[in-house]
N, C-alpha and C positions, 0 to 999 in steps of 0.2 A: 504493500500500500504506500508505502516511504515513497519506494522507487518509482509510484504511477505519479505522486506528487511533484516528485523532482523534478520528473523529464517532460511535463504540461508545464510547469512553470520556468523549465528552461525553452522549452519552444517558445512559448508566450515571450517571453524575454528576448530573443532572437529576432523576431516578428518585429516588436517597440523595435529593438534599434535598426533593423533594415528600413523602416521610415523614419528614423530619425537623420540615414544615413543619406539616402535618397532626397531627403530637404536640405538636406548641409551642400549636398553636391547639386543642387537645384534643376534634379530628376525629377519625374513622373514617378508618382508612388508606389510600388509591387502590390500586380493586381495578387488577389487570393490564391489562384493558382499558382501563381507562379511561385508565390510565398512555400505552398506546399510542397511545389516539386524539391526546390532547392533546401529548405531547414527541414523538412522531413523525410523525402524519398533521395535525394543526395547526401544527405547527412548523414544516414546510416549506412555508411560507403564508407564513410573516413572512419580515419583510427578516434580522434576525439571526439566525435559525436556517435560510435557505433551502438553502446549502450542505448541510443534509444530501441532498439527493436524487440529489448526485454519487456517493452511493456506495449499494450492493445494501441494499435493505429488509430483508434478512434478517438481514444482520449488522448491525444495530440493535435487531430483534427479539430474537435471539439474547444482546443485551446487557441488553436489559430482564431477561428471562429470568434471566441473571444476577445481576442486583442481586435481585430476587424468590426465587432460592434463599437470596442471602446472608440477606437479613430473616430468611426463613425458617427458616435454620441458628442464629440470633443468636435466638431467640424460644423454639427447642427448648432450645438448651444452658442459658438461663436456669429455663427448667422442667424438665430434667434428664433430656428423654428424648434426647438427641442421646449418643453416645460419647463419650470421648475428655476433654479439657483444656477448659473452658469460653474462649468467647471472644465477640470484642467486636462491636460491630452494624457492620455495612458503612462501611469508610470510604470518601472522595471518593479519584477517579484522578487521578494527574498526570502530565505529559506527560513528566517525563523520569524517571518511573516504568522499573527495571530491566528489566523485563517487560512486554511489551504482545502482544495475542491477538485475533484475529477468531474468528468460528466462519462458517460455509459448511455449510445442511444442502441437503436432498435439492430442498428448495423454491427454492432458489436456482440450481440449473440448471446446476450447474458440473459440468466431464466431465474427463477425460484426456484428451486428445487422442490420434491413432495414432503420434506423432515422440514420445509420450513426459511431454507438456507440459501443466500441470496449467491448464486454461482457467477462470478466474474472472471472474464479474461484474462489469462494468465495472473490473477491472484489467487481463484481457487475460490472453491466454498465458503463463505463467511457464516457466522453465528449470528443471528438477529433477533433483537428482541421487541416482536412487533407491535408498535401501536395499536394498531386497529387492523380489520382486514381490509386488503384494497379490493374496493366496489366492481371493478373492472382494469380486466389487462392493461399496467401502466407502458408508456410507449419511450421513455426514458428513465434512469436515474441518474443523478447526483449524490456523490457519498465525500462526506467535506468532516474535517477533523475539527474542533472547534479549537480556542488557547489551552481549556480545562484539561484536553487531551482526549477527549469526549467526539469518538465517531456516530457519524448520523447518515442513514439512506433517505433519500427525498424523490419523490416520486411523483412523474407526469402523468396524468390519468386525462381521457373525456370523459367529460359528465352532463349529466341531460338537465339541463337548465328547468325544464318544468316539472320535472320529477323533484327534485330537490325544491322548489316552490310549494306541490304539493303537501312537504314532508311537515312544512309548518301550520298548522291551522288557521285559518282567516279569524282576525280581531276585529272591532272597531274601539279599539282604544289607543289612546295618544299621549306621547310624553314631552315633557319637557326638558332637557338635564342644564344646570349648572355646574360647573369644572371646578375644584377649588381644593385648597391647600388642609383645610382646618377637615372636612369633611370633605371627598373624593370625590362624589357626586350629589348634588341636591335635588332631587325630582321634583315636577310641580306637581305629584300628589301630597307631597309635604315627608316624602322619606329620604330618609338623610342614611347617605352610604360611609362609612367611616375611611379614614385612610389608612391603609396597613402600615403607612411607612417601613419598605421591607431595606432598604440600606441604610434607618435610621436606628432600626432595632440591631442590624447586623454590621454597625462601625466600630463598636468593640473587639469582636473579633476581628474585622477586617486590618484595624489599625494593629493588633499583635504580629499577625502574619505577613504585612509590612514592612514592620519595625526588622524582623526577624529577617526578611529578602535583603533588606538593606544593607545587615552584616554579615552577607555571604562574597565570598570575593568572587569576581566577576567572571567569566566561564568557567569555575568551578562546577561537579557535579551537584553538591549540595544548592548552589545556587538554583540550578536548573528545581531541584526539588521543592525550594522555600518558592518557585515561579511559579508553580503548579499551584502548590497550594492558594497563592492568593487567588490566582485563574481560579481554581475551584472554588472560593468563597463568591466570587463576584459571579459565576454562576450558579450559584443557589439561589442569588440575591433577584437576578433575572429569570430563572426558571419561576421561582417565586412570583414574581410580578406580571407576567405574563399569563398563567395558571388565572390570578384574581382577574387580569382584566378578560380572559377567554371566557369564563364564568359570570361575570358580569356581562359584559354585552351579550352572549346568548341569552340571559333569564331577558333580557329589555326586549329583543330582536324578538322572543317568541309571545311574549305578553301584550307588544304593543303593534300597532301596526305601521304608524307613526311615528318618527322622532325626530327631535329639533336639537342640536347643539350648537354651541358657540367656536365660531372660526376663530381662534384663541392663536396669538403670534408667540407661539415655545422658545424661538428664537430669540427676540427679543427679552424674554423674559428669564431664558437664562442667562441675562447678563446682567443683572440687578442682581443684588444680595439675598433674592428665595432662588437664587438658580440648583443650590442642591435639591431643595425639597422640590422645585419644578421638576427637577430628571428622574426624581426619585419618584413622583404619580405618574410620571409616563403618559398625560395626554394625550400624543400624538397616535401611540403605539393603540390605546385604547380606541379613537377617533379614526384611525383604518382598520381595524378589527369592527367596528362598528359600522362602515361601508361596506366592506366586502360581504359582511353579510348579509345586507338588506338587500344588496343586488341580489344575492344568491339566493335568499328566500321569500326576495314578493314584497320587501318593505319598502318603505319611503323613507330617506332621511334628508332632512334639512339641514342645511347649516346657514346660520343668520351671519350680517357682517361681524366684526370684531368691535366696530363704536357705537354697534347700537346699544343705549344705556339703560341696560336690563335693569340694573341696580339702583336706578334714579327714577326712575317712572313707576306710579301706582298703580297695579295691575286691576286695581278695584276704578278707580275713578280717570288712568291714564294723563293723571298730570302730571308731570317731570319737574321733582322737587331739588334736583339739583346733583353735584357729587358730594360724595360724602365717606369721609378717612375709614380706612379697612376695621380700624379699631369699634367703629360702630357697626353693629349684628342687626339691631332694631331700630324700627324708627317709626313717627307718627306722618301720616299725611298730612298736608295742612291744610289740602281743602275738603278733606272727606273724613278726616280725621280718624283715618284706618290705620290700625296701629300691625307692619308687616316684619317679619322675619326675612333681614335681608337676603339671604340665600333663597328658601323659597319664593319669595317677590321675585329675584330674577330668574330660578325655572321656570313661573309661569309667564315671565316676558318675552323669554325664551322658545318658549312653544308659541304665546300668542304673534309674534313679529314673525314666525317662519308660518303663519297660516292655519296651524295645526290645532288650533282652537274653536272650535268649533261642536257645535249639536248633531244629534241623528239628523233633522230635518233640515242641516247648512245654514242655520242660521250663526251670528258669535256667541259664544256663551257669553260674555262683558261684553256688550255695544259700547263704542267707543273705546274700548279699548285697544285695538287692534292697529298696529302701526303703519303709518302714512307710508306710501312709497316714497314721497319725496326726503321724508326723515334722514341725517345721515347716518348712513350703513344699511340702510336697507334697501335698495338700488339692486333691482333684479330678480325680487321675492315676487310672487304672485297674489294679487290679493285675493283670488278665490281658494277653496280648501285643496289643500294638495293630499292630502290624504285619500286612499282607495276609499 
């Protein structure tokens, strides 16, 4: 497995610098082919690159593959049709890189065996310890070592979009969430999900085993050991976190049919002084867990802008009393004189601004309360119900 990792990450590595080499001399790029012929069907010809043929052709190919997206993605983002944060052109792998990954597609010939055991190309039978059974013949895998030292198979499957719709029950109930620090999630039914704080319970440990890397001299064996171990703390800490947020947005995804959350800037916010306890709730990581599966099961989810001021507006009478310092939880209206529990006041803003407020019959539950499109941040909501 070592050896399949090496020789994908020395191709990959090969590939980067034949265009890096190709720009310096202000050549035409090496199409894919010809990348192949040369770093991997010539390569294994010479004396110093002959060891590639000890491992599967395809996870080689697979790796060129790879560097040929990265170009690819690094070429778009600078012309501006790619998503997202601009980024930089493929860097070189190295071996004691945190992460390392093969891929295994259909062309490589590898099966499950009937004991269970995942049979790979010239690695041989592996022991697995399976998740779940796969629903249907996967058409690749991926098997990627983690820091912890923690191997993983990951598997491509098709799946039948309205089968999987089915699997969920039809609701007509709708939610609202609020994101936050104090309490993890705030619903506008008025239930308040706690926050595990799982790296804040587990910084004790983490800082011994630390302490303890730091007094190891450097490429020492023990070193390597005191590595592992922290790898291994920090993922307990994520295996942890993950688990709660998989379990949370499944019980919301099958309850509700509906859901609203706030388009929250993580970014930004971890660079203020809560930026640990920001990394440490994982919004983001819960807020795509939270999409994929509403696509997948037939749900709706909204997301409002990030200034519309959930927290300032009475969800009872919809007047906007102003902002007001995190230190205050409660507060009176002052022209309705509704006395609201800040967190829930902004779930149900939250759901009311993305639409999601509403009766069997479509009418709003709160008339008037329901926000303008012209408001800012709310630019591109619907004001009819978006809910099924």
């Amino acid at each position: 497995m070592a050896k399949a990792f090496g020789c994908a990450r020395v191709v990959f590595n090969d590939a980067v610098r034949a265009r890096e080499d190709a720009r310096a001399a202000g050549e035409a790029f090496p199409k894919a082919a010809e990348l192949s012929t040369r770093l991997i069907t010539q390569a294994k010809q010479t004396t110093s690159r002959s060891w590639l043929g000890e491992v599967s052709a395809v996870v080689l190919q697979q790796s060129l593959r790879d560097a040929e997206t990265a170009c690819r993605n690094f070429f778009a983002s600078l012309k501006g049709t790619r998503k997202g944060p601009k980024i930089g052109p493929p860097r070189f792998k190295s071996r004691k890189d945190a992460r390392q990954a093969i891929r295994f597609t259909a062309n490589a010939r590898w099966n499950i065996t009937d004991s269970g055991r995942l049979n790979l190309p010239k690695i041989g039978a592996v022991k697995v310890k399976w998740s779940r059974t796969l629903p249907t013949t996967p058409t690749s895998v991926t098997v990627i070592k983690d820091s912890a030292g923690r191997y993983f198979a990951s598997f491509v499957i098709d799946s039948d979009s309205q089968a999987e719709a089915e699997r969920m029950p039809a609701t007509d109930q709708t939610i609202g969430i609020d994101l936050g620090l104090t309490h993890f999630a705030v619903l506008s039914d008025g239930t308040k999900i706690e926050s595990p704080r799982f790296l804040r319970r587990a910084e004790k440990k983490l800082k011994k085993a630390q302490r303890e890397l730091s007094r190891k001299q450097k490429g020492s064996k023990n070193r390597e050991k005191a590595r592992l171990k922290v790898a291994r703390a920090h993922a307990k800490v994520t295996d942890a976190r993950h688990e709660f947020h998989h379990q949370l947005s499944t019980r919301l995804i099958s309850e509700n049919q509906g859901i609203a959350v706030e388009d929250l800037s993580v970014a930004g916010l971890a660079r203020t002084r809560l930026a640990k306890s920001v990394h440490d709730a994982g919004w983001s990581s819960f807020v795509h867990m939270l999409e994929y599966k509403a696509a997948r099961y037939g749900r709706t989810l909204v997301k409002i802008g990030r200034f519309e001021p959930t927290s300032q507006t009475c969800s009872t009478c919809g007047v906007k009393d102003g902002p007001k310092p995190l230190d205050v939880r409660e507060w009176t209206c002052a022209a309705c004189g509704t006395v609201h529990d800040r967190d829930i006041n902004a779930a149900i803003n939250v759901k009311t601004a993305a639409g999601l407020a509403v009766s069997a019959c479509g009418a709003p539950v709160r008339p008037g309360a329901t926000a303008q499109r012209e408001e800012t941040g709310s630019h591109g909501f619907p004001t009819e119900p978006c809910a099924a």
